[in-house]
VOSE-498058 format. One record per residue: x negated, y negated, z of N, C-alpha, C in turn. Coordinates in steps of 0.05 Angstrom, whole numbers. Example, Ala and Ser with C-alpha at 12.3 -4.5 7.8 and 13.67 -1.06 7.14 Angstrom:
2
- -264_114_156_-246_90_156_-264_66_156
- -257_45_142_-273_21_143_-258_-1_157
***
This chain:
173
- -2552_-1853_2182_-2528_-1843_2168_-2514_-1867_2156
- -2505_-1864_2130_-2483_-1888_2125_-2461_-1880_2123
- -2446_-1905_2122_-2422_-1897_2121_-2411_-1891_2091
- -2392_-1862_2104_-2377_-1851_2069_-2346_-1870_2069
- -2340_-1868_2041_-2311_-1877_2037_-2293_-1872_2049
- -2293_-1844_2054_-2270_-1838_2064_-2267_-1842_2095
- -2286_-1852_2105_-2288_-1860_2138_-2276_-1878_2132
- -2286_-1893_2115_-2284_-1935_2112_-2246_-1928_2112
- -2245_-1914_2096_-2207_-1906_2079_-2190_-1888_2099
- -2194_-1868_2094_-2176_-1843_2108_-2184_-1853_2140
- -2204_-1842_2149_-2210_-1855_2170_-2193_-1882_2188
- -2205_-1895_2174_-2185_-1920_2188_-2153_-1922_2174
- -2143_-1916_2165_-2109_-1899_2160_-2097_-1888_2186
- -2118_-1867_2182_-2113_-1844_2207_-2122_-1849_2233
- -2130_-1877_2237_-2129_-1893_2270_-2104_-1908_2272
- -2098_-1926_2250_-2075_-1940_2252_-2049_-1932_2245
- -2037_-1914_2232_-2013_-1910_2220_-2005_-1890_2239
- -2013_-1870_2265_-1999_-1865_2283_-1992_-1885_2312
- -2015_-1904_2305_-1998_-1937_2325_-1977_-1947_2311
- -1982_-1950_2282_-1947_-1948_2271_-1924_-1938_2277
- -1930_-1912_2279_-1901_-1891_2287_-1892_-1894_2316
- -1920_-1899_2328_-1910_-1909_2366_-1892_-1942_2365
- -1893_-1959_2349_-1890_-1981_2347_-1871_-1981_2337
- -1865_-1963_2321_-1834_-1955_2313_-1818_-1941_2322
- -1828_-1922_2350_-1814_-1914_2362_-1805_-1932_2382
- -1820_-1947_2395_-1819_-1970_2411_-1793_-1984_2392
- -1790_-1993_2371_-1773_-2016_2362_-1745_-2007_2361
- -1750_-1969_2365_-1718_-1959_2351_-1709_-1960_2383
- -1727_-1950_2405_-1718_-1951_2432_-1703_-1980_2437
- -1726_-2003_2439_-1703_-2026_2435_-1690_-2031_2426
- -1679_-2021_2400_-1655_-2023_2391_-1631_-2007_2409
- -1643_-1979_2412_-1625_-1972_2425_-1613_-1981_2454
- -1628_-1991_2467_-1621_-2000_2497_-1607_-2028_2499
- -1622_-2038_2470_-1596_-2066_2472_-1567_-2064_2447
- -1560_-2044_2451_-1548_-2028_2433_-1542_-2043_2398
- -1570_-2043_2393_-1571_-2060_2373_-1564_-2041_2342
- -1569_-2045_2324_-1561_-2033_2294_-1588_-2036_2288
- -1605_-2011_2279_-1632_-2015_2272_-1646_-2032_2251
- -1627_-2046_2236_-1630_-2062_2224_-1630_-2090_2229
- -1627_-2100_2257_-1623_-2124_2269_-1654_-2126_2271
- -1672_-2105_2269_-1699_-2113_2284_-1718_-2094_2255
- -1712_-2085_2237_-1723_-2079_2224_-1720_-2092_2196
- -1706_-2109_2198_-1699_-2131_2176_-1705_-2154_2184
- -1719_-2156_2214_-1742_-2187_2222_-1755_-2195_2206
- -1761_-2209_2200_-1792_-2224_2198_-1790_-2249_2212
- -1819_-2259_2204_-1837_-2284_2225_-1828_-2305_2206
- -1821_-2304_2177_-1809_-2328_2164_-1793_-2323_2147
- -1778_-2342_2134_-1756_-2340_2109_-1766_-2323_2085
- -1796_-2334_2078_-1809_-2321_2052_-1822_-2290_2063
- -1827_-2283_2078_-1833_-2265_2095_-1821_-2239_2091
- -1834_-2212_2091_-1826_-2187_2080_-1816_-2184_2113
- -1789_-2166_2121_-1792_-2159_2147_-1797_-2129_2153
- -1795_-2115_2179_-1812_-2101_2193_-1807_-2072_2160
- -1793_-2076_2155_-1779_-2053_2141_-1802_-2044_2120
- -1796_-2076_2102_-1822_-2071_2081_-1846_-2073_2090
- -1852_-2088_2108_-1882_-2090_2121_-1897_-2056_2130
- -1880_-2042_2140_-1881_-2018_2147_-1891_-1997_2120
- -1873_-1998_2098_-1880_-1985_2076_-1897_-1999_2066
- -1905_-2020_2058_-1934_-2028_2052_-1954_-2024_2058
- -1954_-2012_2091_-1976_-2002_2106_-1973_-1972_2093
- -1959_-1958_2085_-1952_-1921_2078_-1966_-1937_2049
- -1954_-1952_2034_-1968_-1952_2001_-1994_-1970_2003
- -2012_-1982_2020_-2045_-1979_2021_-2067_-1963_2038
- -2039_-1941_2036_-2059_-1924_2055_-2060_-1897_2035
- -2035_-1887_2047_-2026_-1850_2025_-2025_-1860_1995
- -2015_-1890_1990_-2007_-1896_1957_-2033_-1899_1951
- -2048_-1916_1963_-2080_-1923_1953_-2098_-1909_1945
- -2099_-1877_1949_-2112_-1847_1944_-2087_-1834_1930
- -2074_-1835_1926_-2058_-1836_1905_-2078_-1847_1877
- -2072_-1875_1880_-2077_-1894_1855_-2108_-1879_1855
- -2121_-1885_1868_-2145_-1869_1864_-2162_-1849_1851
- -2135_-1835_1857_-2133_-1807_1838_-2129_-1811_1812
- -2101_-1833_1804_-2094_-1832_1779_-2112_-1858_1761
- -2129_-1878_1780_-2137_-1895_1767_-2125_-1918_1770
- -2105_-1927_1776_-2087_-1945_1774_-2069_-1944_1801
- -2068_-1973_1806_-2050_-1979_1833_-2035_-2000_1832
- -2002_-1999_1834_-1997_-2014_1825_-1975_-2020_1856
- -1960_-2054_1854_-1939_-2052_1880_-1916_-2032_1877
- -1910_-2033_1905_-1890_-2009_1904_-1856_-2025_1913
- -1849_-2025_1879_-1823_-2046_1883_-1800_-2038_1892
- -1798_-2014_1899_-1770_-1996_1923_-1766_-2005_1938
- -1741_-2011_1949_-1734_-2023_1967_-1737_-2008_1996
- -1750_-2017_2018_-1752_-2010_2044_-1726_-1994_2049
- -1728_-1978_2075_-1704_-1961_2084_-1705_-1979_2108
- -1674_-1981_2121_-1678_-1993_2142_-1664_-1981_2161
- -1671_-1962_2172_-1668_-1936_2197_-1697_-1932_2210
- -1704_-1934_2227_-1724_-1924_2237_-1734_-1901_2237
- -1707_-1874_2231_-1711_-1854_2226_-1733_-1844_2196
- -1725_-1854_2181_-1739_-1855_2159_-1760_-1862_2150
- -1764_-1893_2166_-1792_-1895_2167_-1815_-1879_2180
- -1792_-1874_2204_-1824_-1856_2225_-1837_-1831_2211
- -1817_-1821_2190_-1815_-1803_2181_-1838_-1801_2157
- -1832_-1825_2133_-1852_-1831_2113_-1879_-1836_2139
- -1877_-1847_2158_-1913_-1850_2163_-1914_-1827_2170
- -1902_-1808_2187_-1904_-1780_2190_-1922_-1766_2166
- -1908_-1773_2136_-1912_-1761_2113_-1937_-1769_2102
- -1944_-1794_2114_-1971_-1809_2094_-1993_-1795_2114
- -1986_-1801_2139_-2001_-1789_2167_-2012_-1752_2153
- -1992_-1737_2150_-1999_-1704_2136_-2011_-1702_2117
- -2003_-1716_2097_-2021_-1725_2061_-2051_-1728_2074
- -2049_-1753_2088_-2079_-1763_2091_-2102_-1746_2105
- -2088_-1722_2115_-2101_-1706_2137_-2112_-1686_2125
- -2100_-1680_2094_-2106_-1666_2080_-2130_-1672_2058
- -2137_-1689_2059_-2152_-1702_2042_-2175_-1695_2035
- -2194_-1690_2027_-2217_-1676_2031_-2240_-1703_2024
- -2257_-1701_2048_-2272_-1723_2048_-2297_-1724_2018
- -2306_-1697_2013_-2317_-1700_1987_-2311_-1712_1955
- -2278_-1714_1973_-2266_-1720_1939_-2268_-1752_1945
- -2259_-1761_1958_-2256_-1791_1965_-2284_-1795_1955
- -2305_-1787_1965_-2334_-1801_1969_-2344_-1799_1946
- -2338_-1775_1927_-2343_-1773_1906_-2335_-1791_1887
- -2310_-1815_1891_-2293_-1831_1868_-2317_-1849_1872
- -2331_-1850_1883_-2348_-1887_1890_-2367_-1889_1866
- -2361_-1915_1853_-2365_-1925_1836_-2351_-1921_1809
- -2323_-1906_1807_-2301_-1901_1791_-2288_-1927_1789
- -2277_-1919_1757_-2254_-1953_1753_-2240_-1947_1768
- -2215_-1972_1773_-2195_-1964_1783_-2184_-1997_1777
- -2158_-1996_1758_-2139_-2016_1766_-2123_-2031_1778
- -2112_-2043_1788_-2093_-2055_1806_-2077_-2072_1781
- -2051_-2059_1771_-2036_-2073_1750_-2012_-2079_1769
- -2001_-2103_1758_-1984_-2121_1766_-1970_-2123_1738
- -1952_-2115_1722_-1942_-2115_1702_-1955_-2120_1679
- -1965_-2138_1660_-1980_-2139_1647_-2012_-2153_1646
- -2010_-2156_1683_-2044_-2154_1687_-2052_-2141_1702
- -2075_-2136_1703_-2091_-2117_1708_-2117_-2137_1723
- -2117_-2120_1739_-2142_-2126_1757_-2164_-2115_1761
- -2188_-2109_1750_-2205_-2083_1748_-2220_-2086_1772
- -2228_-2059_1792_-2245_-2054_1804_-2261_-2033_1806
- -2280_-2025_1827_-2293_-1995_1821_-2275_-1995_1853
- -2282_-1964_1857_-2261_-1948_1876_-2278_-1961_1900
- -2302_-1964_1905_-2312_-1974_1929_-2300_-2005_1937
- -2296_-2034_1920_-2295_-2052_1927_-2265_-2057_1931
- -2248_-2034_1914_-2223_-2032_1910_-2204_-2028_1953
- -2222_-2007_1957_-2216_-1996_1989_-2231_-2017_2003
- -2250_-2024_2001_-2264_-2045_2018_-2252_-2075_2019
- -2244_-2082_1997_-2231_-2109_1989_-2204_-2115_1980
- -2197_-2093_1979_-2172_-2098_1966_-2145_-2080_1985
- -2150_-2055_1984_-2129_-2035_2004_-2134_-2040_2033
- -2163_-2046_2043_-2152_-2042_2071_-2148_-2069_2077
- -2154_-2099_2075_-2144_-2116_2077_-2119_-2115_2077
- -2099_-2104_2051_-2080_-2105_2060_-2063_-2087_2079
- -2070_-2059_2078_-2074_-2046_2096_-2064_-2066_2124
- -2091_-2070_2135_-2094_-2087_2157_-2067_-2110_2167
- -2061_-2126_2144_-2045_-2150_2136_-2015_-2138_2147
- -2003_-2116_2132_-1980_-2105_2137_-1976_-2098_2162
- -2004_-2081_2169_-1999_-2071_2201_-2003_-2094_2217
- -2017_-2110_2215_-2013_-2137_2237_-1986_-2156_2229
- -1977_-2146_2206_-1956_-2166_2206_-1934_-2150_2224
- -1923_-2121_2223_-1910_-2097_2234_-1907_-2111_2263
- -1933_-2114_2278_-1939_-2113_2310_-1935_-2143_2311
- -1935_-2159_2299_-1929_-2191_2301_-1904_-2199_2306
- -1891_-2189_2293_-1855_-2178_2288_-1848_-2170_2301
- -1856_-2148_2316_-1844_-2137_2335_-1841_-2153_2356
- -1868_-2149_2368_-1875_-2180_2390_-1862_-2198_2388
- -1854_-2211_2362_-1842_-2239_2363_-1810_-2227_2371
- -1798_-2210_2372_-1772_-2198_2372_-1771_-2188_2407
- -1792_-2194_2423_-1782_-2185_2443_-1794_-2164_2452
- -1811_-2148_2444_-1812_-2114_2449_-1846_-2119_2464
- -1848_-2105_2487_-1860_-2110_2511_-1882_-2092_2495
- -1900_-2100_2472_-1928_-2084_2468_-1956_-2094_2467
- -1977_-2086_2465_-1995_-2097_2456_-2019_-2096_2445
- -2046_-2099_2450_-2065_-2097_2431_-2072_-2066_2428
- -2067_-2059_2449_-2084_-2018_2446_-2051_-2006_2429
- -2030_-2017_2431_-2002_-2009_2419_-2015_-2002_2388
- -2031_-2025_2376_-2039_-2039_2350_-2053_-2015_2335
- -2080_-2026_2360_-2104_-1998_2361_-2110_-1980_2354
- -2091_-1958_2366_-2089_-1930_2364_-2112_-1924_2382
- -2119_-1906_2372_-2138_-1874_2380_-2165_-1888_2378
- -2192_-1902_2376_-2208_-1904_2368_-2226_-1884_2369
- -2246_-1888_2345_-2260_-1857_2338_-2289_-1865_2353
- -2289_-1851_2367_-2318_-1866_2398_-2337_-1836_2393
- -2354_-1844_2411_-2374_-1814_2401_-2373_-1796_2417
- -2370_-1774_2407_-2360_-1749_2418_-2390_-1738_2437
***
């Protein structure tokens, strides 16, 4: 059997982005118990140049739900909106990308492989086909946001760890 796209894509989305929502539930709890303002810990980061937990979070929702998105329309571009910084809202968008993605239908994904697809950055453009695009390009970053998310947190104090990250792994039934 090989592997289809949408394992490589949806698939691994839908292992990681409900360890998101637990990891965000985890961060709003610490906020709450050190009666913090959710923004004391969702406006972290690990450095000065550094996106914190807020945007790191929605970057993981726009290369996951945005990436089949772009997919669809051909074109993927950054998503320059500014982060929310409530925990409520976030748990909520992964909530949202989490239901999108569930809906997805694996023939359509598998079917884009070998489709253009751009990655524009204002007036450049980056051409790929839809396979090297998800393989090289979305879930790396993908990956990048959510390890940056759990790095942040960790570095802030909040008692989690590698299975926190994890999620669910898909083992054989």
């Amino acid at each position: 059997m090989s592997l289809s796209l949408h394992t490589a894509s949806v698939g691994t989305y839908l292992q990681i982005l409900p360890a998101m929502a637990g990891l965000l539930d985890k961060g709003c709890a610490h906020c709450q118990a050190g009666g913090a303002e959710d923004e004391a810990l969702t406006g972290a980061g690990l450095a000065g140049d550094m996106w914190p937990i807020a945007k790191q979070v929605t970057s993981v929702i726009h290369h996951s739900a945005g990436a089949i998105l772009g997919l669809r329309a051909g074109q993927f571009s950054p998503d320059p909106s500014p982060a929310p910084g409530d925990f409520a809202t976030l748990r909520q968008r992964v909530a949202d990308a989490i239901t999108f993605l569930e809906g997805v239908d694996p023939t359509e994904i598998d079917a884009m492989a070998g489709r253009d697809i751009d990655f524009v950055v204002g007036d450049r453009h980056m051409p790929f086909v839809v396979d090297d695009f998800i393989l090289s390009f979305s879930l790396p970053n993908f990956y990048f946001h959510a390890t940056a998310t759990y790095a942040i947190l960790r570095n802030q104090g909040l008692a989690i760890g590698k299975m926190d990250f994890i999620g669910k792994p898909r083992m054989k039934r």
